[in-house]
C-alpha positions in Angstrom: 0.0 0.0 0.0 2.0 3.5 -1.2 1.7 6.9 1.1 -1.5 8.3 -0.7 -3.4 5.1 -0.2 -2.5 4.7 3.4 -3.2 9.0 3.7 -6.6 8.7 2.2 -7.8 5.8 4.0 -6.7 7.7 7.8 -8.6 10.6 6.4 -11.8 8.7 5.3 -12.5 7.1 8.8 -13.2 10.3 10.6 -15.5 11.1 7.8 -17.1 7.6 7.4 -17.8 8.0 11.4 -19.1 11.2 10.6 -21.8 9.8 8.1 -22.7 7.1 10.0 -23.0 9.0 13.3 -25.4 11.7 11.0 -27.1 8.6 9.6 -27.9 7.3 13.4 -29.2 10.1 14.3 -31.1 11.2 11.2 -33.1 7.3 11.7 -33.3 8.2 15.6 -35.3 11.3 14.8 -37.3 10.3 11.9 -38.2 6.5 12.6 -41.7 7.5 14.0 -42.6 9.8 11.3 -41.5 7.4 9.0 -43.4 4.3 10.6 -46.4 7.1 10.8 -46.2 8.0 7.0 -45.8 4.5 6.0 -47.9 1.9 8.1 -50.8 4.7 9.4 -51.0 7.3 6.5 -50.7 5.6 3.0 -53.3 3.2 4.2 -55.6 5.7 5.5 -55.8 7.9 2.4 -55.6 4.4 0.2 -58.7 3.1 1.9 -60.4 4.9 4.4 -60.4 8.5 4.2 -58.5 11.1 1.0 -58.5 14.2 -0.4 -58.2 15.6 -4.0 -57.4 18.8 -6.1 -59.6 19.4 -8.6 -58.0 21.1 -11.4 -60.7 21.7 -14.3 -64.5 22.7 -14.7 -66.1 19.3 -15.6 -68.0 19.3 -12.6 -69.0 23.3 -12.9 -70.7 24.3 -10.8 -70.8 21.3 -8.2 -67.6 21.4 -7.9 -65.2 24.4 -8.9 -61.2 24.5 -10.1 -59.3 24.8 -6.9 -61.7 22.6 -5.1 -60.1 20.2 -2.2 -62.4 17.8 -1.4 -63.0 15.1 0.9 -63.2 11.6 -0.7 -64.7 9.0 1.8 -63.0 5.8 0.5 -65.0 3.2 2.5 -68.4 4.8 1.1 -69.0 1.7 -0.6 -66.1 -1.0 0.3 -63.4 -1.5 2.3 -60.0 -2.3 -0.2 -56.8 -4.1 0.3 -54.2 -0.6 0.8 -52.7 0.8 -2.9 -55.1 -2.1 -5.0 -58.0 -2.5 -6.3 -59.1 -5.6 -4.1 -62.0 -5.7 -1.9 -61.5 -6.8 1.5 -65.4 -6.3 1.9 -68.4 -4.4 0.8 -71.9 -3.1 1.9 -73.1 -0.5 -0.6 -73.7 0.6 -4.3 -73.1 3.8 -5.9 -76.4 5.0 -6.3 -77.5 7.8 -9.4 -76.6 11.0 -8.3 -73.3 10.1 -6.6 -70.2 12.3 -6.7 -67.6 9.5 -6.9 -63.7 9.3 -7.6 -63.1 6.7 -10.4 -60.6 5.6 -12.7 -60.7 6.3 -16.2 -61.0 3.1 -18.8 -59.2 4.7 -21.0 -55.9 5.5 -19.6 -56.8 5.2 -15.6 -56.2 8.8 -14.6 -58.6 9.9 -11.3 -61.7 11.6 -12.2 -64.4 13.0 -10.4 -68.1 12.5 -12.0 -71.5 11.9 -11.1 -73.3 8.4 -11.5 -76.4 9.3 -13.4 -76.9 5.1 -14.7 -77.0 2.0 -12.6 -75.9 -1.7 -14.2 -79.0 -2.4 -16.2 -80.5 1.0 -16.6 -80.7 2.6 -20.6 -79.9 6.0 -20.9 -80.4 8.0 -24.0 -79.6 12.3 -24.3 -81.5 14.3 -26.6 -80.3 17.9 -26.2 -78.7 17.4 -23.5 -82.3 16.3 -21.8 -81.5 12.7 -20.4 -84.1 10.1 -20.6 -83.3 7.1 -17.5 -85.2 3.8 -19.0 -87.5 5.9 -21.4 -88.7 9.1 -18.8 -87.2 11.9 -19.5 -85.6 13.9 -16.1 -87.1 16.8 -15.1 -85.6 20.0 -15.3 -86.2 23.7 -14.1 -84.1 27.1 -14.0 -81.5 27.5 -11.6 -80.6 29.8 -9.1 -78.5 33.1 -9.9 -76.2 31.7 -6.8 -74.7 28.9 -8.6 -74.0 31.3 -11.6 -72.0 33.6 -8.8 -69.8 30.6 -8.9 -68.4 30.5 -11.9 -66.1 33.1 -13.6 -67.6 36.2 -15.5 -66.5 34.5 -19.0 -68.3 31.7 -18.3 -71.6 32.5 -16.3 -72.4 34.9 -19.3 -71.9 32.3 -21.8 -73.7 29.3 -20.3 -77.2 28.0 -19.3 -77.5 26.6 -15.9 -80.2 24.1 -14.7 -81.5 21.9 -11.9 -81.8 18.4 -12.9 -83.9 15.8 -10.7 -82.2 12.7 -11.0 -83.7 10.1 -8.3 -83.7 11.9 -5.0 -80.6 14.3 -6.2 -81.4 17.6 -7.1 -78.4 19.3 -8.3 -77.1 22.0 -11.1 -76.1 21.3 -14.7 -74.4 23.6 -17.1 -74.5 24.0 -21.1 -72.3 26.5 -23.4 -74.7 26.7 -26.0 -71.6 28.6 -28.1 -69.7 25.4 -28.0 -69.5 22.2 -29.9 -70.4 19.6 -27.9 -72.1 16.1 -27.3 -75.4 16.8 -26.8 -77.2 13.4 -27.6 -76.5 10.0 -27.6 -77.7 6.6 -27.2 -79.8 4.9 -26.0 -76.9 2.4 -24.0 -78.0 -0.1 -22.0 -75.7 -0.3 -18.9 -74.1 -3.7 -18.5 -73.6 -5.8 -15.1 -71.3 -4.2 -12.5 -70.6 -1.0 -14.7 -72.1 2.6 -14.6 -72.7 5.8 -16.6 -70.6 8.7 -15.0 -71.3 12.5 -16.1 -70.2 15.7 -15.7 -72.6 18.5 -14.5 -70.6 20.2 -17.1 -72.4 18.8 -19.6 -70.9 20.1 -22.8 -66.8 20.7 -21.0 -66.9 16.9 -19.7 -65.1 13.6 -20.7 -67.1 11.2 -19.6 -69.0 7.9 -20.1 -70.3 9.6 -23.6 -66.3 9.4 -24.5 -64.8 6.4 -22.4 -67.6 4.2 -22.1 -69.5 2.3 -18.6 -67.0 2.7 -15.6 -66.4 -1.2 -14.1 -67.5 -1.2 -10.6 -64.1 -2.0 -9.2 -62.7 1.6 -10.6 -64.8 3.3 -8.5 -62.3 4.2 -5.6 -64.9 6.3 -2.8 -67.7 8.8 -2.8 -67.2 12.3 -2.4 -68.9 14.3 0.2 -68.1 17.6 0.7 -65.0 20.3 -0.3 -62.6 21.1 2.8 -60.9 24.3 1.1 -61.4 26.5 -2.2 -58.9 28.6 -4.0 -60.0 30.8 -7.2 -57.1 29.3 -9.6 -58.1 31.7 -12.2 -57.4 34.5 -9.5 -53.8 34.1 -8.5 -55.1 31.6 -6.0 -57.6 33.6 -4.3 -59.8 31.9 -1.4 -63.2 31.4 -1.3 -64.3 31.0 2.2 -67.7 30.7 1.6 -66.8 27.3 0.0 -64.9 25.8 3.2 -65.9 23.3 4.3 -69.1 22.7 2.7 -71.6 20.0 1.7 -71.7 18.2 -1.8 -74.8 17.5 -3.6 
């Protein structure tokens, strides 16, 4: 062994102790976090309880860019952590439902309504939706959910209240737009679903990607925990903390 080997060994063992003594230490302090993160955490949001960012308008004006809302995972099932296997389950989505599913086509999250159970045929005609031959019934929303949306948009769309089961809740039009405004009818196959945007003409949805399998649909979502005006260098809209989804 020649002088610079033995020189740079002596010097590395002070700073090997170093990195080990920093390593101890750096394990001693975050361990709990660590075991927190992965065994408590990642399982709750996986299964139990999560929370999503919604970026675009596809739900307008249920749901609003800049939304955070609160996804209850065991709504319907309980699932095996970071799969799609169920442990156990005791409820259906039902029509109306705001749920958090997978897309078929390339299995991004979405959030969309269920507006057709497994065995259900749905039909649009101008964007009036007709659930096993009845069409919904429809009447003129508020100017409230209009205050929702930004300027550019609340003066270019239509805004209704759709009845759809026991769910009463708002769907938009951009009558300036092209858009898919009739289809069908589809008759719903066994353990899939419809899914919609209340956004009717700014959605991708079931009219694009096809029925949703029941197994994609990861939990129901029940209300928005905060609200930040994207379009308005973030701005926050109190009145929408902590609210109620319909």
């Amino acid at each position: 062994m020649d002088r610079t080997t033995r020189t740079w060994l002596a010097l590395a063992g002070p700073t090997r102790r170093k990195a080990l003594k920093f390593g101890r230490g750096l394990w001693h302090q975050w361990r709990i976090p660590l075991f927190l993160i992965v065994f408590v955490v990642i399982p709750v949001k996986s299964s139990l309880a999560d929370w999503n960012w919604v970026p675009t308008g596809s739900m307008n004006p249920t749901i609003l860019p800049g939304d955070l809302i609160f996804v209850n995972k065991a709504a319907y099932d309980l699932r095996v952590p970071l799969t799609l296997h169920r442990l156990a389950h005791w409820s259906e989505p039902q029509r109306g439902d705001i749920v958090i599913c997978l897309s078929p086509d390339d299995g991004i999250r979405l959030v969309k309504r269920v507006i057709a159970l497994p065995g259900d045929t749905l039909e649009m005609r101008d964007n009036v939706l007709l659930l096993n031959g009845t069409p919904l019934t429809y009447r003129a929303a508020g100017q409230d959910y209009l205050e929702r949306l930004s300027d550019e948009l609340a003066h270019s769309c239509i805004c209704a209240l759709e009845q759809l089961d026991k769910t009463t809740h708002p769907v938009l039009s951009v009558p300036s737009i092209r858009a898919e405004r009739s289809f069908g009818p589809v008759t719903v196959t066994d353990d899939h679903y419809f899914m919609l945007g209340d956004n009717r003409d700014l959605s991708r949805d079931s009219r694009f990607f096809g029925l949703v399998p029941r197994r994609s649909i990861l939990g129901k979502a029940k209300g928005v925990i905060l609200s930040f005006d994207i379009t308005e260098k973030y701005q926050p809209r109190f009145g929408r903390f902590f609210s109620h989804l319909q």
